[in-house]
LUMPA-698224 format. One line per field, with one value per atom (N, C-alpha, C): residue in one letter; chain; x, y, z. Coordinates in Angstrom, 3 decimals. Layout:
BEGIN
resn	A_...
chain	A_...
x	X_...
y	Y_...
z	Z_...
END
This chain:
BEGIN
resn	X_X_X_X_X_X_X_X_X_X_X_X_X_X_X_X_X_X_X_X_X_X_X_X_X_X_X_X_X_X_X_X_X_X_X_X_X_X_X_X_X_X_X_X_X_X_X_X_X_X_X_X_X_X_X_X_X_X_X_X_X_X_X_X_X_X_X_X_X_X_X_X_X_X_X_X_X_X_X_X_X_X_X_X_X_X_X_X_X_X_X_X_X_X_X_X_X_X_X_X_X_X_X_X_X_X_X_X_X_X_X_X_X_X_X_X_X_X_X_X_X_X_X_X_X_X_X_X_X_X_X_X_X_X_X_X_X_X_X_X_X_X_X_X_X_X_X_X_X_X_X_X_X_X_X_X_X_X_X_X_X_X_X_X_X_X_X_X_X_X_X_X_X_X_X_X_X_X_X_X_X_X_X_X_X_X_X_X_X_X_X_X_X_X_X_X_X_X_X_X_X_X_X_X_X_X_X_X_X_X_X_X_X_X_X_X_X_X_X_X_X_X_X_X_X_X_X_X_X_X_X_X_X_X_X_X_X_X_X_X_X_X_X_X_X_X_X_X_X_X_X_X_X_X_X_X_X_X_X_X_X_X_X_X_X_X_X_X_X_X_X_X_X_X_X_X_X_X_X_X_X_X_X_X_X_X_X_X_X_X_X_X_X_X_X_X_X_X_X_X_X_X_X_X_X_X_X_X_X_X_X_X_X_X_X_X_X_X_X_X_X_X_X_X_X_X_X_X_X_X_X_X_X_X_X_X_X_X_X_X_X_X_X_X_X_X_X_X_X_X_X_X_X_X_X_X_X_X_X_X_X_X_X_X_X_X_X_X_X_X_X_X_X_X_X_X_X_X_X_X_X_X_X_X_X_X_X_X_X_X_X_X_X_X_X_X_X_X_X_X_X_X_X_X_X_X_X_X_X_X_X_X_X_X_X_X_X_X_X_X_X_X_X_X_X_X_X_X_X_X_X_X_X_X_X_X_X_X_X_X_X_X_X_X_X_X_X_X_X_X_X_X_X_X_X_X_X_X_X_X_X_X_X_X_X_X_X_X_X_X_X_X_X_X_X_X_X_X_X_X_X_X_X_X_X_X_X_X_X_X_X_X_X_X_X_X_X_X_X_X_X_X_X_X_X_X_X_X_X_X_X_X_X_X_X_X_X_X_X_X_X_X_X_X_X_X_X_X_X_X_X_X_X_X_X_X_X_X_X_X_X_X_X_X_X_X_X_X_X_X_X_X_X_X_X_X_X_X_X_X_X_X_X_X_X_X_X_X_X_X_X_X_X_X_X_X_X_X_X_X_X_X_X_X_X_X_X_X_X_X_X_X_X_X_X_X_X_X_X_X_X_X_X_X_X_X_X_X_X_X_X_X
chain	A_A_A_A_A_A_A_A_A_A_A_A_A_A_A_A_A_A_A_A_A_A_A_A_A_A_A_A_A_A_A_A_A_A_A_A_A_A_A_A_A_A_A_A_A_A_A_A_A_A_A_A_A_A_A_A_A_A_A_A_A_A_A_A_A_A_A_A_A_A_A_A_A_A_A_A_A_A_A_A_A_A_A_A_A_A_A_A_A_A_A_A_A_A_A_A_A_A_A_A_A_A_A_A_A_A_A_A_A_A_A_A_A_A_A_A_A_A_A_A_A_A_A_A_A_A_A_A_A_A_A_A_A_A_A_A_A_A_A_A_A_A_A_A_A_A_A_A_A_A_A_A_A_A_A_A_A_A_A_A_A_A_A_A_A_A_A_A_A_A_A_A_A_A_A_A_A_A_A_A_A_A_A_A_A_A_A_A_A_A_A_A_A_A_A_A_A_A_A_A_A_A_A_A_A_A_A_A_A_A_A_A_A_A_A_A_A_A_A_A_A_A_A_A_A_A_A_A_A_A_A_A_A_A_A_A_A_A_A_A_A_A_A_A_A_A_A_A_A_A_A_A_A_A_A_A_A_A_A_A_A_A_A_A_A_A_A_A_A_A_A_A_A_A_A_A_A_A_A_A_A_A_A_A_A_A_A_A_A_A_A_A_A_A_A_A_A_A_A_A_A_A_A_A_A_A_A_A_A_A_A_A_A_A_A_A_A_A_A_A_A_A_A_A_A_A_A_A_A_A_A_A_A_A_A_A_A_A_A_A_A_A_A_A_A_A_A_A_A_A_A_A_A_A_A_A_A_A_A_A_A_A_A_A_A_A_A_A_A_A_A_A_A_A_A_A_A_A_A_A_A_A_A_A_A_A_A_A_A_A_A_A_A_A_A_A_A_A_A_A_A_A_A_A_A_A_A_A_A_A_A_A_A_A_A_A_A_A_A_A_A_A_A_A_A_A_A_A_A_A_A_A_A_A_A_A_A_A_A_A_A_A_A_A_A_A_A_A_A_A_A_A_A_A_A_A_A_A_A_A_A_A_A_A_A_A_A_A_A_A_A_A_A_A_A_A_A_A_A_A_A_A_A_A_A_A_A_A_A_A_A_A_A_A_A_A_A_A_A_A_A_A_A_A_A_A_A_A_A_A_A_A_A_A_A_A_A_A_A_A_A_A_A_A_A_A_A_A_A_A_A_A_A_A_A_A_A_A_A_A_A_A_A_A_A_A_A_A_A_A_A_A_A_A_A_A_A_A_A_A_A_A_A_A_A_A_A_A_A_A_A_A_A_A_A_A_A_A_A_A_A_A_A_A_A_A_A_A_A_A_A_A_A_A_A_A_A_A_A_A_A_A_A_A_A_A_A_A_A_A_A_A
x	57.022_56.587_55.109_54.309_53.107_52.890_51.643_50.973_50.550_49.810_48.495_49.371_48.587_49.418_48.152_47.240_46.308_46.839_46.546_46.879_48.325_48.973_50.111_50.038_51.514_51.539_51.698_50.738_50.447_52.134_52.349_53.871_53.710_54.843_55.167_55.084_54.583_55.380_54.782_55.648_55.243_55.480_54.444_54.331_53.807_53.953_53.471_51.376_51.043_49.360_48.995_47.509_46.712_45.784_44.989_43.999_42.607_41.852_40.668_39.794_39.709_38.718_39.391_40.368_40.766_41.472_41.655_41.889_43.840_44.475_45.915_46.502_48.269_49.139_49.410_49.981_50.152_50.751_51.341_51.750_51.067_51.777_50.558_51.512_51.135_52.016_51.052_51.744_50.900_51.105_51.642_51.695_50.266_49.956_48.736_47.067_46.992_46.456_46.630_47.639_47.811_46.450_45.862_44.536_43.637_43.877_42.540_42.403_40.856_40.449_40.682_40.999_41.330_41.713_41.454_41.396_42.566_43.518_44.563_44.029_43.561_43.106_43.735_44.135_45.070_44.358_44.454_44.257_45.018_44.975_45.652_46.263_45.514_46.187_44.191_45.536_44.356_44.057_42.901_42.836_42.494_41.954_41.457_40.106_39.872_37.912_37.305_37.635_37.100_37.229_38.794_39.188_38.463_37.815_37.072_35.797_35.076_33.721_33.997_34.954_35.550_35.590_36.447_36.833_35.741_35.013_33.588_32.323_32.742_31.793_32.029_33.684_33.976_33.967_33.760_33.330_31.956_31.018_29.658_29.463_30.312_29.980_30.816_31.723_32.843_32.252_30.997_30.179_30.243_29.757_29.247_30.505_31.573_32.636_33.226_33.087_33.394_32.902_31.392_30.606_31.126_31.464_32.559_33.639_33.984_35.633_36.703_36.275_37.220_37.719_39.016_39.469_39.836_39.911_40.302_41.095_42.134_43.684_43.381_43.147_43.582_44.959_45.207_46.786_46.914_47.820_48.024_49.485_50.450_51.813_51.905_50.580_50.948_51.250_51.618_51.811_50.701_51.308_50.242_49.630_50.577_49.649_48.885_49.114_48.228_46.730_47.022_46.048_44.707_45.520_44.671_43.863_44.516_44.305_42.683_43.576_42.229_40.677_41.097_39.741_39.196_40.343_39.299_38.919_38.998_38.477_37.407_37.604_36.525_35.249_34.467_33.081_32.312_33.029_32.607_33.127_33.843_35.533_34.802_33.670_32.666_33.199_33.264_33.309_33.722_34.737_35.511_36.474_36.205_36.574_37.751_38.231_39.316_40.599_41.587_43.154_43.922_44.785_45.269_46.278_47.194_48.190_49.201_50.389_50.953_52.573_52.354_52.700_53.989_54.966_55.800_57.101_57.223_58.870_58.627_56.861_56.708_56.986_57.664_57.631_56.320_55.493_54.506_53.537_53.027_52.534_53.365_54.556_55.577_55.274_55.618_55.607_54.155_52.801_51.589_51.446_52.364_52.356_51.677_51.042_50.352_50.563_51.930_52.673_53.685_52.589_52.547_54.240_55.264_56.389_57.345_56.098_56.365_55.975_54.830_53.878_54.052_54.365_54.461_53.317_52.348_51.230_50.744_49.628_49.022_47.854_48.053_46.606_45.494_44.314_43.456_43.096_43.744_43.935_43.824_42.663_41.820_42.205_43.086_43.554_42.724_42.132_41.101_42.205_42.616_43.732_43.029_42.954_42.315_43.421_42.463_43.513_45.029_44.893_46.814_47.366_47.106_48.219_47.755_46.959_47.032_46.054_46.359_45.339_44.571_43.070_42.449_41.497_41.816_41.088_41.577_41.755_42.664_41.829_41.853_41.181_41.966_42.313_42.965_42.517_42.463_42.203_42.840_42.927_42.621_42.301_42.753_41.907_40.858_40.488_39.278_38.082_37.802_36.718_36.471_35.415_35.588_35.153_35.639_34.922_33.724_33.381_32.172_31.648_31.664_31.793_30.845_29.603_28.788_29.221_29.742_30.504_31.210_31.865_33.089_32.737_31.484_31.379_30.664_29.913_29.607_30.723_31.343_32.850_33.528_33.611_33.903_33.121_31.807_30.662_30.996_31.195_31.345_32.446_34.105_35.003_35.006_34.253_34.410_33.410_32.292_31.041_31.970_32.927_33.676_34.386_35.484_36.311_35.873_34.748_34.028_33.088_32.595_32.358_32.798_33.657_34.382_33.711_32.716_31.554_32.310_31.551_32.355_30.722_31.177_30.018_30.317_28.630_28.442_28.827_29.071_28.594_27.574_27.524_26.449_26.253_27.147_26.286_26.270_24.745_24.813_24.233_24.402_23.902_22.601_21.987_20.554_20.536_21.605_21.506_22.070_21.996_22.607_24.351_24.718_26.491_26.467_27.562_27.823_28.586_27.672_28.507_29.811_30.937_31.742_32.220_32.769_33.429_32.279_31.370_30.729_30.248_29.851_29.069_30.456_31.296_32.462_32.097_31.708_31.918_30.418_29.469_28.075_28.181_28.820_28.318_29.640_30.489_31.139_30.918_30.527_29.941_28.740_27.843_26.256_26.396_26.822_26.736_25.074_24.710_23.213_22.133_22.506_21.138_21.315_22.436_22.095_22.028_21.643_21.719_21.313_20.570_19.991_20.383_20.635_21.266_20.003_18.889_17.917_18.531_18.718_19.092_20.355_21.097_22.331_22.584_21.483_21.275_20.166_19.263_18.777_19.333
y	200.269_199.989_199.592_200.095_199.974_198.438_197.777_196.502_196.193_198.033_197.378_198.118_197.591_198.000_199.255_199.316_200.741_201.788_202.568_203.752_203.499_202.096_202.194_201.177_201.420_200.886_199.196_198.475_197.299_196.474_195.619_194.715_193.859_194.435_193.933_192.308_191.351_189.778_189.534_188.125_187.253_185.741_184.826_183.634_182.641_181.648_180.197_179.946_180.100_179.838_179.080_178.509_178.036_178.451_178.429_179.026_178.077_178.166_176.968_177.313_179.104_178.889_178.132_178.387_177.952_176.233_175.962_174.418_174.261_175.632_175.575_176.226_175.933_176.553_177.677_178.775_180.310_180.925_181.989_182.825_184.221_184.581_185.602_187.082_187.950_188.704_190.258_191.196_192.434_193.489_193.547_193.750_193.463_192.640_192.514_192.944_193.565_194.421_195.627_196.405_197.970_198.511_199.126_200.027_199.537_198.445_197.583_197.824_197.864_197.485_196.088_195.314_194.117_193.303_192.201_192.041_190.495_190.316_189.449_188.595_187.708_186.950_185.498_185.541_184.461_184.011_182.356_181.751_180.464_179.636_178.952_177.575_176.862_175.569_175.062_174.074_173.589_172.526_171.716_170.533_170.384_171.524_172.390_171.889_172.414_172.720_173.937_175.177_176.613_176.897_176.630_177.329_177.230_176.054_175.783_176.566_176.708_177.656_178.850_179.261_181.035_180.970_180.297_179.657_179.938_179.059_178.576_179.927_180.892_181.932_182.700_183.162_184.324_183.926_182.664_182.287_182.245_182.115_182.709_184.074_184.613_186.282_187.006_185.220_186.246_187.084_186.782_187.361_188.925_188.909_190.489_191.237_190.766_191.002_191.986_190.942_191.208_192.298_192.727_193.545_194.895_195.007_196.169_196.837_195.548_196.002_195.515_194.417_193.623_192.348_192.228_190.950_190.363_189.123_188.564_187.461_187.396_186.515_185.938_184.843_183.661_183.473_183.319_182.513_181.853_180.739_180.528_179.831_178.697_178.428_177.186_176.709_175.366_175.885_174.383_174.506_174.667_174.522_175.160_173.238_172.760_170.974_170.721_171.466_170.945_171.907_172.984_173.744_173.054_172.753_171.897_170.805_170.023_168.997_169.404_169.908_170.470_171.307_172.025_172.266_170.958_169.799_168.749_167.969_167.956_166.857_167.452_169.036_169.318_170.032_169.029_169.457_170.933_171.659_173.467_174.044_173.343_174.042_173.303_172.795_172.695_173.959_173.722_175.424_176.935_175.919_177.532_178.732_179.661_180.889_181.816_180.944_182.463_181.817_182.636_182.174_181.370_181.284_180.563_181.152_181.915_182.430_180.734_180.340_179.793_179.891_180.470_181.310_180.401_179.073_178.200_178.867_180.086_180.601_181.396_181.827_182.380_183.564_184.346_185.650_186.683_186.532_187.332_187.626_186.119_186.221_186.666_187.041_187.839_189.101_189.589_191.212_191.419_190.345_191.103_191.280_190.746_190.750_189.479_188.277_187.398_186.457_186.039_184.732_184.480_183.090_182.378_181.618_182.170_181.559_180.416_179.981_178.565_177.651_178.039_177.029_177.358_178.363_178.122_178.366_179.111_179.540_180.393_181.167_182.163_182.230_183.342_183.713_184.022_184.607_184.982_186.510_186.586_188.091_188.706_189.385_189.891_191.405_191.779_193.188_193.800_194.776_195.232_197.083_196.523_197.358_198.099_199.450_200.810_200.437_201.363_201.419_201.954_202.441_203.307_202.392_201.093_200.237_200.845_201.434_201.571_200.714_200.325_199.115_199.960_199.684_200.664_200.132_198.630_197.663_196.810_195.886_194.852_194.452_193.210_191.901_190.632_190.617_189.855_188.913_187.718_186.853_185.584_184.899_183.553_182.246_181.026_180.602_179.904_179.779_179.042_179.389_180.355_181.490_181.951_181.620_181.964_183.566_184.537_185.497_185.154_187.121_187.551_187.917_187.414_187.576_188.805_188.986_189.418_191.029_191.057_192.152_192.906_191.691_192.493_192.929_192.304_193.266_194.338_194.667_195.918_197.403_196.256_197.379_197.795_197.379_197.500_198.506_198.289_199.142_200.585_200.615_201.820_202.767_201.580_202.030_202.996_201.934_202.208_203.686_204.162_205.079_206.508_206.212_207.270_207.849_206.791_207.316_208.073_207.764_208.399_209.584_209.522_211.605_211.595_211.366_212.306_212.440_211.656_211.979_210.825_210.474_209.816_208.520_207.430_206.687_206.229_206.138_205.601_204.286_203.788_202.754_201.859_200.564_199.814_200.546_201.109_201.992_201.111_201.014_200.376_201.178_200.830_201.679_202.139_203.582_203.968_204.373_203.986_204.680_206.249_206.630_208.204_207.819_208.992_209.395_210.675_211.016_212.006_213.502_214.355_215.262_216.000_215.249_216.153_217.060_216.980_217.458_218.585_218.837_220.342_220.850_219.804_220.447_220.450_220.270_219.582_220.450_221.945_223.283_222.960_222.158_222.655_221.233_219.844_219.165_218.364_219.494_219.193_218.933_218.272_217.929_217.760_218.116_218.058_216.560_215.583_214.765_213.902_213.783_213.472_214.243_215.673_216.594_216.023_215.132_214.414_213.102_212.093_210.835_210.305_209.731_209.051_207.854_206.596_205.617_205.298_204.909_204.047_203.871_205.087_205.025_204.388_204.676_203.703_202.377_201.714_200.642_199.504_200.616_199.807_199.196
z	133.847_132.476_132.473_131.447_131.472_130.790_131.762_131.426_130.081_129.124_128.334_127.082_126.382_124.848_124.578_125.153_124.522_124.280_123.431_122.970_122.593_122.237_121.189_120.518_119.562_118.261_118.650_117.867_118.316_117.746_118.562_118.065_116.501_116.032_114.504_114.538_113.765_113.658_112.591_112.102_111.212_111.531_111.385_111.770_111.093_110.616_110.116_110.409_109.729_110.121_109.291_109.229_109.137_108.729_107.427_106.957_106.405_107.921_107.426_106.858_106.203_105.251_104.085_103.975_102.080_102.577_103.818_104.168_103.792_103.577_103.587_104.298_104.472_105.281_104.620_105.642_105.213_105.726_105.115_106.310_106.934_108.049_108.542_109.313_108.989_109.256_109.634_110.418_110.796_109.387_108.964_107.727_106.659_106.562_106.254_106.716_107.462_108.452_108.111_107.682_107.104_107.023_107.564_106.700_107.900_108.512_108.697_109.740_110.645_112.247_111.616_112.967_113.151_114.423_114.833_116.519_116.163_117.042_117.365_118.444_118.634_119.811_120.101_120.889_121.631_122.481_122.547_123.128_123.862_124.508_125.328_124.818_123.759_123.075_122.493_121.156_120.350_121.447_121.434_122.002_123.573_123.930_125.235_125.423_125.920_125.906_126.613_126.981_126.559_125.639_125.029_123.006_122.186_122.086_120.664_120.875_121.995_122.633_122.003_122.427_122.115_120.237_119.795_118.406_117.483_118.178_117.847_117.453_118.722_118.717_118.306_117.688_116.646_115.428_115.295_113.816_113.735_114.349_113.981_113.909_114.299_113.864_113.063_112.207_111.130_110.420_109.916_109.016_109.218_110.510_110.816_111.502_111.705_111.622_110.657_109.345_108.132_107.407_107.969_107.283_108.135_109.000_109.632_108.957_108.565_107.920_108.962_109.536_110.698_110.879_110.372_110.336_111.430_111.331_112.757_112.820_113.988_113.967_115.083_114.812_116.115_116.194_118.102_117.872_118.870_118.631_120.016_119.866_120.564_120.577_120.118_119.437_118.436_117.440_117.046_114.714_114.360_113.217_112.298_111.919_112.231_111.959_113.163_114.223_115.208_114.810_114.684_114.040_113.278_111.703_111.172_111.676_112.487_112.928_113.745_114.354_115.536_115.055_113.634_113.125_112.271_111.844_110.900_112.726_113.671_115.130_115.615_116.065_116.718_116.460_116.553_115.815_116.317_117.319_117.196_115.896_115.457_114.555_112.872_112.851_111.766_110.632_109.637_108.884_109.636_109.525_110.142_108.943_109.621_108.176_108.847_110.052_110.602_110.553_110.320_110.223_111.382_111.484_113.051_112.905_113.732_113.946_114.531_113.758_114.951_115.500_116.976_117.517_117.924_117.316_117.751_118.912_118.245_118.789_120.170_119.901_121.412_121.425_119.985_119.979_119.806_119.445_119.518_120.566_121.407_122.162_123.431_123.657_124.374_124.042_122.852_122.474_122.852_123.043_123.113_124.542_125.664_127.102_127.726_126.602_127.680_127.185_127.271_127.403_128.832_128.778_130.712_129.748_130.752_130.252_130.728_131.877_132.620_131.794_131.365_130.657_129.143_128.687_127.557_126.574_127.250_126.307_126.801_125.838_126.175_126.629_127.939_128.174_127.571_127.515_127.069_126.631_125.588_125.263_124.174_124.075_122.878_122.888_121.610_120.959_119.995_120.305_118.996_118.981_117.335_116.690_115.764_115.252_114.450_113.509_112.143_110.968_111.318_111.946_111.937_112.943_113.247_113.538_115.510_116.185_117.605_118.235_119.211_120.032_120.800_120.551_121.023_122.161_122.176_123.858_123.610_125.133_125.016_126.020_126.068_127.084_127.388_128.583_128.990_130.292_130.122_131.535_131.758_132.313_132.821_132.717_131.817_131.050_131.732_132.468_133.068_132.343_131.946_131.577_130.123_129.195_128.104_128.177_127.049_126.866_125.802_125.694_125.352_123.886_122.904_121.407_120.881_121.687_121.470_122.239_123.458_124.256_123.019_122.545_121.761_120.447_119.686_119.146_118.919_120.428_120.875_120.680_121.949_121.854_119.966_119.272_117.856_117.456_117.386_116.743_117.444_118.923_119.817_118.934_119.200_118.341_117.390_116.717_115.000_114.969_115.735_115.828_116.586_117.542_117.963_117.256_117.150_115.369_114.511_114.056_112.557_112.887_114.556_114.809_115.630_116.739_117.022_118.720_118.544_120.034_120.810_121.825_122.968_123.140_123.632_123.801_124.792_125.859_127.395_127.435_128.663_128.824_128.522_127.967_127.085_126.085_125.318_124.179_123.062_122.271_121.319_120.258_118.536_117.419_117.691_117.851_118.198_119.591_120.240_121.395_121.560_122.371_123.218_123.011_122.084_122.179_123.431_123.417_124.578_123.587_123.024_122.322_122.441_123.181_123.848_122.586_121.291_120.592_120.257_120.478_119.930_121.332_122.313_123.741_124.943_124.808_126.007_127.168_126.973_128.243_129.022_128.049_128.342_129.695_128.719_129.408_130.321_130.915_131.940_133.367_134.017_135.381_135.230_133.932_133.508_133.037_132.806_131.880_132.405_133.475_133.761_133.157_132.985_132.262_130.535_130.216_128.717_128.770_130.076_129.803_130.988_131.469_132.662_132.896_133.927_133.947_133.870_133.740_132.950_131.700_130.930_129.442_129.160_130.210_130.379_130.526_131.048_131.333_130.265_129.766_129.028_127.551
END
């Protein structure tokens, strides 16, 4: 059985959350997502100290998030009162605008594959899901280690730029850079892919 949920239909749930832009309880469900890119990100417990860093850094870029067309689900295996709690204590968690998934029964963060089931919480595991409901990257680690906010929403822009022609994007590719024409050049630039792209250009 395969590890990663890529290239399928991301797992159905509905769960009890937390909504600190509007400062009330809610509910939260994949269902609400229909239509949408949108990223599920789990994390390990409120009251940590990597979480709120990570927390912290996808809420400075809800903005530009938003201007994508990309919503975004925190979760992790508290309530939804520890939730609250934890955005009115910790001063990263200042004006915060993203939902809290809370994940009590342990079913979701199961169906997403990264629930530690000794412990009882989840790893570190970031799902970035396309409109038709398929997971199209998944990130998963360790919690020692925060991720990359700024990585990820590279990877989105890439996403979202493949999707909409159809071309393929390098490594580090960012808006203004070199796509890879496979969908009109595929015959030309089979084993050629250096006569359209240099790893300088790759790198810079």
């Amino acid at each position: 059985m395969s590890s990663t949920l890529v290239m399928q239909k991301a797992p159905e749930f509905s769960m009890e959350a937390y909504d600190a832009k509007s400062g009330h309880y809610t509910t939260v469900s994949s269902s609400d997502y229909e239509g949408k890119w949108h990223v599920v990100c789990f994390y390990p417990a409120d009251f940590t100290f990597v979480c709120p860093t990570e927390i912290a850094a996808m809420n400075a870029k809800y903005d530009e998030f938003q201007a994508m067309g990309v919503d975004i689900l925190a979760v992790s295996t508290d309530t939804k009162f520890s939730h609250k709690r934890f955005v009115e204590t910790e001063p990263l968690l200042k004006d915060l605008k993203l939902t809290m998934g809370a994940d009590g029964t342990k079913e979701v963060s199961r169906a997403f594959g990264v629930l530690l089931e000794d412990e009882g919480v989840a790893l570190r595991g970031r799902f970035l899901i396309n409109p038709e409901g398929v997971v199209v990257a998944q990130e998963v680690q360790a919690p020692s280690v925060g991720r990359n906010v700024n990585e990820f929403l590279r990877q989105v822009e890439a996403w979202q730029h493949a999707t909409r022609t159809g071309e393929v994007c390098p490594a580090g590719w960012r808006p203004g850079k070199k796509t890879l024409p496979v969908n009109t050049d595929v015959e030309q630039m089979t084993g050629r892919v250096g006569d359209y792209i240099t790893i300088e250009e790759i790198l810079s």
